[in-house]
C-alpha positions as CSV (number, residue, x, y, z in Angstrom):
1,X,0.0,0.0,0.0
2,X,1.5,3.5,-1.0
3,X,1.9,6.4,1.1
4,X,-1.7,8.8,1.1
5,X,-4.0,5.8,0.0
6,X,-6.4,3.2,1.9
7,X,-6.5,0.5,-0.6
8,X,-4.0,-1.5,-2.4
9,X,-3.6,-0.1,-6.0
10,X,-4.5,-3.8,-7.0
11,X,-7.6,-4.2,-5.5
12,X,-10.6,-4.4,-7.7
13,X,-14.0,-5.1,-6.3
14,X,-15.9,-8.2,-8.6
15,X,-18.6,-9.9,-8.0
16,X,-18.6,-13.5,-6.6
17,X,-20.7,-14.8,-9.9
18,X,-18.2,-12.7,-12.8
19,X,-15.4,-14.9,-13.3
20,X,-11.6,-13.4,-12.7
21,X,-11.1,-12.8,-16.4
22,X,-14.8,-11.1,-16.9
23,X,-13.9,-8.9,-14.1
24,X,-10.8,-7.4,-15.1
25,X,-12.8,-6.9,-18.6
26,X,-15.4,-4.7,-16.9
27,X,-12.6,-2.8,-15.1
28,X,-11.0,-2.1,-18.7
29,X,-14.2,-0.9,-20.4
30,X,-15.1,1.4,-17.3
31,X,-11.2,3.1,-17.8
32,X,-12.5,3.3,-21.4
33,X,-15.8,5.3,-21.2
34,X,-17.1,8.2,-18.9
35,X,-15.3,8.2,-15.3
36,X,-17.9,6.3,-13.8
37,X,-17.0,8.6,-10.3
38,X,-19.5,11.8,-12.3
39,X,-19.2,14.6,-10.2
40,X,-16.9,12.6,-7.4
41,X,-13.9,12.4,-10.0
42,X,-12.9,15.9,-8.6
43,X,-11.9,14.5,-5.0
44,X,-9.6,12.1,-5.8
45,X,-6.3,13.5,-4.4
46,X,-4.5,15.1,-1.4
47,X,-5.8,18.0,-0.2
48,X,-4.3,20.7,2.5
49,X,-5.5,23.7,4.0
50,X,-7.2,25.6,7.0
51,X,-10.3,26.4,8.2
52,X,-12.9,27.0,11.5
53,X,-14.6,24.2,14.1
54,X,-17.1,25.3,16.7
55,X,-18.2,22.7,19.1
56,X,-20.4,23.5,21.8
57,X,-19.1,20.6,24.5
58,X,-21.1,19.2,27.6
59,X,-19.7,20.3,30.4
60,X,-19.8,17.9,34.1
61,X,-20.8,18.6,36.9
62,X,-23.8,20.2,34.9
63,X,-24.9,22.3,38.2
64,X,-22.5,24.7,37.8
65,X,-22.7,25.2,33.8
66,X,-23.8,22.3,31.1
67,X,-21.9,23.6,28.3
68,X,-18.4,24.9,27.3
69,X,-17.8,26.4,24.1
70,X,-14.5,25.1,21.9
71,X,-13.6,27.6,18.7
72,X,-10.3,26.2,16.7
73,X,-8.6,27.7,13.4
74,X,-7.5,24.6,12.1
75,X,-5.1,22.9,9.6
76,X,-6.6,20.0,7.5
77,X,-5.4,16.9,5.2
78,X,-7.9,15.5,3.4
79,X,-7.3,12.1,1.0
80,X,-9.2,11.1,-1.4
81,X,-8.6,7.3,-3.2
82,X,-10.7,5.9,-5.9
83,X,-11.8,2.3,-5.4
84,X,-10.9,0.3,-8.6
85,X,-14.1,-1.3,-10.0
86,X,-17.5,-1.4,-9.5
87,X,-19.4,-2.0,-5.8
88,X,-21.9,-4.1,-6.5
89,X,-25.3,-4.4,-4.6
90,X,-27.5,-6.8,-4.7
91,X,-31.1,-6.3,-5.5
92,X,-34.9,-8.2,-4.5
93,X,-37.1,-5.6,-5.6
94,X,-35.5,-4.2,-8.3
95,X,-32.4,-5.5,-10.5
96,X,-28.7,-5.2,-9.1
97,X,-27.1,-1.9,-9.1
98,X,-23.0,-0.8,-9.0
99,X,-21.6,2.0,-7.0
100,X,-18.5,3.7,-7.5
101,X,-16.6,5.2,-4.9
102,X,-13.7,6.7,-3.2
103,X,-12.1,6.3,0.1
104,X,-10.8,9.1,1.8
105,X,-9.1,9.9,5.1
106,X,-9.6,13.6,7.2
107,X,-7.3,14.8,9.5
108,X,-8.1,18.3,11.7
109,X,-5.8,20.0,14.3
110,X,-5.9,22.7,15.9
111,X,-3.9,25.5,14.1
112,X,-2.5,27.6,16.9
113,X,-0.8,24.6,19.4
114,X,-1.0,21.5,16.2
115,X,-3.0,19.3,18.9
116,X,-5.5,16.9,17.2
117,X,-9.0,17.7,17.3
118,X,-10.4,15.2,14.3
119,X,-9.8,12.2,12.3
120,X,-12.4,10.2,10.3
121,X,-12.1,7.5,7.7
122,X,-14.8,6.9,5.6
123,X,-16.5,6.5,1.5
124,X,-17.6,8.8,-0.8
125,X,-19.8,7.2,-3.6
126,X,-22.1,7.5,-6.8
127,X,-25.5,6.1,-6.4
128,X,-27.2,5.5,-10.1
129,X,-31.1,6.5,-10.1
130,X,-33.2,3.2,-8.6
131,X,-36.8,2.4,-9.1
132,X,-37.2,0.3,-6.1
133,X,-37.2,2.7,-4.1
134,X,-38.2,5.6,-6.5
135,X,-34.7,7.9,-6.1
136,X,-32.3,10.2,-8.4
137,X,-28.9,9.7,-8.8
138,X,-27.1,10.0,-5.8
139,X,-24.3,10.7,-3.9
140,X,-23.2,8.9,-0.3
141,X,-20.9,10.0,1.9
142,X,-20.4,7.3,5.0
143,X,-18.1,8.6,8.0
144,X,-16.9,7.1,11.1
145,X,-16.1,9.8,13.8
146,X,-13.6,8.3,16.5
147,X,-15.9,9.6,19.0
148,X,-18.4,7.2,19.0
149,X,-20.3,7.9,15.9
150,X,-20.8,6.8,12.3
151,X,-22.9,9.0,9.7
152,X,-24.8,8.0,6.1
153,X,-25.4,11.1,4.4
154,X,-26.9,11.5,0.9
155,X,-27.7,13.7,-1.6
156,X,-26.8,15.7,-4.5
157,X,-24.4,16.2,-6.8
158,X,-23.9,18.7,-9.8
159,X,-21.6,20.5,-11.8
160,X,-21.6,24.1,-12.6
161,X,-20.1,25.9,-15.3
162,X,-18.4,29.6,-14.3
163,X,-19.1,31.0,-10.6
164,X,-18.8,31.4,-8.3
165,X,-21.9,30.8,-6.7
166,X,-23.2,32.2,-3.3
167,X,-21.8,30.7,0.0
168,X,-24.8,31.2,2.1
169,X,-24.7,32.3,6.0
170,X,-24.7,30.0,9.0
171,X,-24.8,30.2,12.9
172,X,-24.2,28.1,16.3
173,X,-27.0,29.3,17.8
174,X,-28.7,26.7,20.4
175,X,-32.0,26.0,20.7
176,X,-34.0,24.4,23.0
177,X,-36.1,21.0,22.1
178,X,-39.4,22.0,20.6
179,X,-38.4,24.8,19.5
180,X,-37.0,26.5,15.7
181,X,-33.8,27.2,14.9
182,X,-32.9,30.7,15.2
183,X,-31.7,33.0,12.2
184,X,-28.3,34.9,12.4
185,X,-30.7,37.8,12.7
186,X,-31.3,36.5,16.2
187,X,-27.6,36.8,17.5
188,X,-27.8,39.4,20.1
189,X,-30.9,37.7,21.6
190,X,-29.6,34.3,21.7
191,X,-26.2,35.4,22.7
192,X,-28.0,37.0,25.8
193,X,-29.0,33.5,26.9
194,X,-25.9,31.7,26.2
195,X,-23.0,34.4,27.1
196,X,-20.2,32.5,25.4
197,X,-20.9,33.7,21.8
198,X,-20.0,37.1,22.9
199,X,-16.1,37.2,22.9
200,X,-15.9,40.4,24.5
201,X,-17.4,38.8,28.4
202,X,-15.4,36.8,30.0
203,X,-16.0,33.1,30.8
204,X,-14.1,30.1,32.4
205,X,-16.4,28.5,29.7
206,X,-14.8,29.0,26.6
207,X,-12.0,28.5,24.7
208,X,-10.7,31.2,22.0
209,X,-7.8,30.2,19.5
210,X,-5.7,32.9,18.0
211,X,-7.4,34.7,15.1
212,X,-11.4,33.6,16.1
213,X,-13.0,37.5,15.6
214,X,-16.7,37.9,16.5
215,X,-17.5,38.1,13.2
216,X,-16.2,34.3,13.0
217,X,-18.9,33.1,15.4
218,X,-21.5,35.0,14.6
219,X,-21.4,33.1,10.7
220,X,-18.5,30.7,10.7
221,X,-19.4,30.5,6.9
222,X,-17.8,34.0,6.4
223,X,-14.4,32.0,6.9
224,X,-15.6,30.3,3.4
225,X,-16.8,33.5,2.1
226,X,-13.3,35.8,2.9
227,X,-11.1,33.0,1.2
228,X,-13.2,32.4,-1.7
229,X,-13.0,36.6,-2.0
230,X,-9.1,36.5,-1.8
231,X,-9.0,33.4,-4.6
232,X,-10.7,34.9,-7.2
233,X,-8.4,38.2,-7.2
234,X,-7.5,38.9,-10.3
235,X,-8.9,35.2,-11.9
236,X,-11.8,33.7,-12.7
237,X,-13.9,30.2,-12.0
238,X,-14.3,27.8,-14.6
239,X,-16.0,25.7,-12.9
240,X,-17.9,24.5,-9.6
241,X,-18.8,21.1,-8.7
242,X,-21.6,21.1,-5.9
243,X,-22.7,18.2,-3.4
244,X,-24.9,18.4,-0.8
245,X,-25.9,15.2,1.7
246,X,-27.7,15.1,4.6
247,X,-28.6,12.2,6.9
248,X,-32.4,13.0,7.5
249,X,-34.6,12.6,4.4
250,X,-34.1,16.2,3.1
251,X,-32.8,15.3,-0.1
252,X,-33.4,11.6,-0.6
253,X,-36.6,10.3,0.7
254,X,-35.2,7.0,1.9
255,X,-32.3,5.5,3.9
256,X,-29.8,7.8,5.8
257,X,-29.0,8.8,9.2
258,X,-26.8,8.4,12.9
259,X,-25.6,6.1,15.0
260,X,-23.9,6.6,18.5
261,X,-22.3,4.4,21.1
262,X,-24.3,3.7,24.4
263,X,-22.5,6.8,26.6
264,X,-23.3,9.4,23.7
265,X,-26.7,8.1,22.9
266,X,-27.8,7.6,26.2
267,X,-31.3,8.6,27.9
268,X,-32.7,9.6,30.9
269,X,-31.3,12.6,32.9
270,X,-30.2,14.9,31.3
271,X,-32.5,14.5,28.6
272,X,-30.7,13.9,25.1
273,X,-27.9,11.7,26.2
274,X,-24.1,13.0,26.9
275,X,-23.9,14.3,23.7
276,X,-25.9,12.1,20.5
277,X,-25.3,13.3,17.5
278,X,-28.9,14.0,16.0
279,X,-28.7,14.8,11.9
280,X,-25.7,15.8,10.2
281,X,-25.4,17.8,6.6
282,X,-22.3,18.9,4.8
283,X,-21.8,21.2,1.5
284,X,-18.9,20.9,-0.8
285,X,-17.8,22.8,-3.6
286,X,-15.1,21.4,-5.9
287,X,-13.9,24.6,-8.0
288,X,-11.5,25.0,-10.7
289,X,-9.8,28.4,-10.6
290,X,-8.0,30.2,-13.7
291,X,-5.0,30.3,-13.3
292,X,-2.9,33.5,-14.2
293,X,0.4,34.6,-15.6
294,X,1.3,31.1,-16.9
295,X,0.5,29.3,-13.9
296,X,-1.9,26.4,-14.1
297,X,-5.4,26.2,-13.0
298,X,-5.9,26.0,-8.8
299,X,-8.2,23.2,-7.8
300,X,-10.3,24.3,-4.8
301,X,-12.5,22.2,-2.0
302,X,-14.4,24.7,0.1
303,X,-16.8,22.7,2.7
304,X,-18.9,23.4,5.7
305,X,-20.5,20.7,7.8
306,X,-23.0,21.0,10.9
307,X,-23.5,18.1,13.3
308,X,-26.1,18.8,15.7
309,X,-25.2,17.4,19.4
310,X,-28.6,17.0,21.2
311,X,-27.3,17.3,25.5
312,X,-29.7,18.7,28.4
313,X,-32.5,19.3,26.2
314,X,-31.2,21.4,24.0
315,X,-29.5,21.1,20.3
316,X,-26.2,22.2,20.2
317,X,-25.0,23.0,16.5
318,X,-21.4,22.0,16.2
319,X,-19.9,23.4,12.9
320,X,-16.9,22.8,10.9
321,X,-15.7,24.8,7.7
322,X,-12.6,24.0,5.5
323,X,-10.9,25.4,2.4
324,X,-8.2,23.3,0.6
325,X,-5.8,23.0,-2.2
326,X,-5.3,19.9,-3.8
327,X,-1.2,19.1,-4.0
């Protein structure tokens, strides 16, 4: 196994009916037509970069406070390898169908003392439209957070010509069972109730790394938004590849969703368990940049990700946002 990669450059997935010499066939005639990734093609690769994580943690003994509030500049690796041949699945109510996929392998520290705050291995793959159930083409992303927690996310995927295209806001705002999520509009009156989103009071509850402004936690997007502003100085996009997954049923009636361990996940008193991740959904752009004076294009992976942490009755929106370069 190389350096960077999860899989054995010689590993081809076949199924057990194909025999060997079918099989490498079918890898062969793949090679030859459209990548059979579609709009995944653009991950495969090593990626490096920085970006923002804001987690709001439980905090015990819970009498005195139930929460402390982590906010990180981070640096980020992020591999991307292609699985050689088709995944096949098999199929009752409707006819077999093939996935194609990559592996990939994150790694987030914190940027101002390089500890580790992050790792996850996990797939990336195409999902072709299925009749049984009723569903589009796909994508599926499938994680597995050190913590105690696995994800299925899945979604959409499409690619744009040109850009860029909008990065919208977000927030961390808490909310209470029950109850809607607030809008970024609804800052100062949130912030009122939980006092560690205002950096300028004081708390035992919080922890700031170098570089977090206000402006930071009020839309950790705008981290996405400044460094797509300083890319496209003087250049252009060609292009923008855009997936969104989700592990509720958002986007893709069917299938999807969280598991936990036993400590996370578990009920009772406090109600929500220690901390059970609820629903995650992630955005990623793939973008192609111009390059200029003779250099070549700059390939681009902006993301942002929300996990929501249900603890004490209340959800507790833990993002993370990234912006890498592919090496």
């Amino acid at each position: 196994m190389t350096a960077g990669t999860q899989t054995d450059p010689d590993f081809a997935f076949a199924g057990l009916a194909t025999p060997e010499a079918q099989a490498a066939e079918a890898v062969r005639a793949l090679a030859a037509g459209p990548d059979p990734l579609g709009a995944l093609a653009g991950l495969a690769g090593t990626w490096k970069g920085h970006g923002f994580n804001a987690i709001w943690r439980p905090h015990h003994p819970a009498g005195q406070q139930d929460r402390f509030l982590e906010l990180n500049k981070t640096d980020e690796t992020l591999v991307f390898t292609r699985i050689n041949g088709p995944i096949p699945n098999r199929g009752l109510a409707m006819a077999d169908i093939d996935m194609f996929g990559l592996t990939y392998m994150q790694q987030i520290s914190e940027s101002s003392t390089g500890a580790g705050l992050h790792i996850e291995p996990g797939i990336w793959a195409a999902v072709p439209h299925t009749t049984d159930p009723s569903e589009p083409a796909s994508v599926v992303r499938m994680a597995s957070i050190p913590h105690g927690t696995v994800i299925l996310a899945q979604g959409v995927a499409q690619v744009l010509q040109g850009g860029p295209q909008t990065i919208p806001n977000n927030n961390i705002l808490p909310f209470f069972f029950g109850s809607p999520a607030p809008a970024n509009s609804d800052f100062t009156s949130v912030a009122q109730t939980f006092t560690e989103l205002n950096l300028s009071q004081p708390t035992q509850f919080r922890f700031v790394a170098p570089g977090v402004t206000q402006n930071i936690v009020k839309n950790p997007n705008s981290v996405l938004q400044d460094a797509l502003h300083s890319s496209l100085q003087g250049t252009t996009m060609k292009s923008r590849t855009f997936l969104h997954v989700a592990t509720d049923h958002s986007t893709i009636k069917a299938g999807g969703g969280t598991a936990n361990t036993a400590f996370l996940a578990t009920s009772g008193n406090p109600p929500g368990g220690n901390a059970n991740a609820t629903r995650a959904e992630a955005t990623f752009w793939i973008e192609t940049i111009a390059g200029t004076g003779g250099q070549p294009d700059k390939h681009q992976l902006q993301y942002t990700q929300l996990v929501m942490l249900d603890f004490n009755g209340i959800h507790w929106p833990h993002v993370t946002v990234g912006t890498l370069v592919r090496q």
